[in-house]
N, C-alpha and C positions, 0 to 999 in steps of 0.2 A: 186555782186549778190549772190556768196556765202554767204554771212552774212543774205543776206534777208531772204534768205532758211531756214537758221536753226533757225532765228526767227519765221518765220511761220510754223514750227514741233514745235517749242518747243510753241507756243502758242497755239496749235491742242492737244499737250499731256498735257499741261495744263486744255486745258476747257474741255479735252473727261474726266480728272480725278476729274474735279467740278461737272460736268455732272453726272457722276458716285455714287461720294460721297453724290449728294443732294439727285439720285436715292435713295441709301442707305435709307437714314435720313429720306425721305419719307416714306418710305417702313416702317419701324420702329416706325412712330408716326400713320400708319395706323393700326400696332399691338397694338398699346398698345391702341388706341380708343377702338377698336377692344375688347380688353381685357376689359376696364371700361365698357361698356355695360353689357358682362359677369358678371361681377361682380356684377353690379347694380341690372340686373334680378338677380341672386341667393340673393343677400339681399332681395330683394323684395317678394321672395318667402319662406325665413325665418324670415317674418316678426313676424310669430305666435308667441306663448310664449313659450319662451323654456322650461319651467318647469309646469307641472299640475299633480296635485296630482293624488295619487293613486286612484282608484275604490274602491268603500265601501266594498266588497267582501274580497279585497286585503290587508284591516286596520288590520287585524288580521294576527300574526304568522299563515304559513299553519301548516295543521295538521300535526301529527307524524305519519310515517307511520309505519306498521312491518317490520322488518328486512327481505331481501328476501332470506335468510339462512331459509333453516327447519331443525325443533330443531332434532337431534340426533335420530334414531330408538331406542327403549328400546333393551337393551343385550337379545339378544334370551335364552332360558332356557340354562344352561350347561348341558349337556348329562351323562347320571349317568354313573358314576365311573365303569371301568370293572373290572373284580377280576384279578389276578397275572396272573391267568390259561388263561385267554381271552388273555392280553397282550401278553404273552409269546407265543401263537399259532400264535397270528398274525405278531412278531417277526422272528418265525418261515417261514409263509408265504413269509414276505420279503425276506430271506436267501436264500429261496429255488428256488424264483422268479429271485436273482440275484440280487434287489435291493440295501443289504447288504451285505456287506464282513463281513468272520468270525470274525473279529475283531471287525465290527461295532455292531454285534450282541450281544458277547460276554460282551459289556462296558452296553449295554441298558438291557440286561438280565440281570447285577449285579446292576443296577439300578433300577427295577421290582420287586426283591429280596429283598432288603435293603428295599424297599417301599418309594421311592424318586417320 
């Protein structure tokens, strides 16, 4: 009786795994039906031509447009020249202001002078 036994498991775990595997294979030829339809509608719907010429509009290079840079302000006037006297006051100003150290005055005052 033991013997019958594990013939009748092992032929249970047999057909539960044929069972199983045709599941599978089934299942897998319904994807891929599945799938050639998809397919077919999307061909069908790119039936059109895939190339048509440009529009008469379009036959031509588009224009050139201007650069979106604006050209440069013209140099404002230069402000006339002050005399030694003018410098040298305002030289002075900064000194007194704090701006300048004796020193820095002293280099820009021989430079004023010289007429650099």
């Amino acid at each position: 009786m033991v013997f019958r036994r594990r013939a009748l498991v092992r032929g249970a775990m047999v057909g539960g795994a044929a069972y199983y595997a045709g599941r599978k294979v089934a299942q897998g030829d319904q994807r891929e039906s599945e799938q050639e339809m998809r397919l077919q509608q999307l061909e069908g719907q790119q039936s059109a031509p895939q190339y048509a010429p440009p529009p008469p509009q379009y036959a031509q290079p588009p224009p050139q447009y201007a650069p979106a840079v604006a050209p440069p302000a013209p140099a404002a006037p230069a402000a006339p020249a002050k005399s030694a006297a003018e410098q040298l006051m305002d030289l002075k100003t900064l000194l007194d202001a704090g701006a300048l150290s004796q020193e820095e005055f002293d280099v820009e005052k021989a430079k004023v002078l010289r007429g650099v």
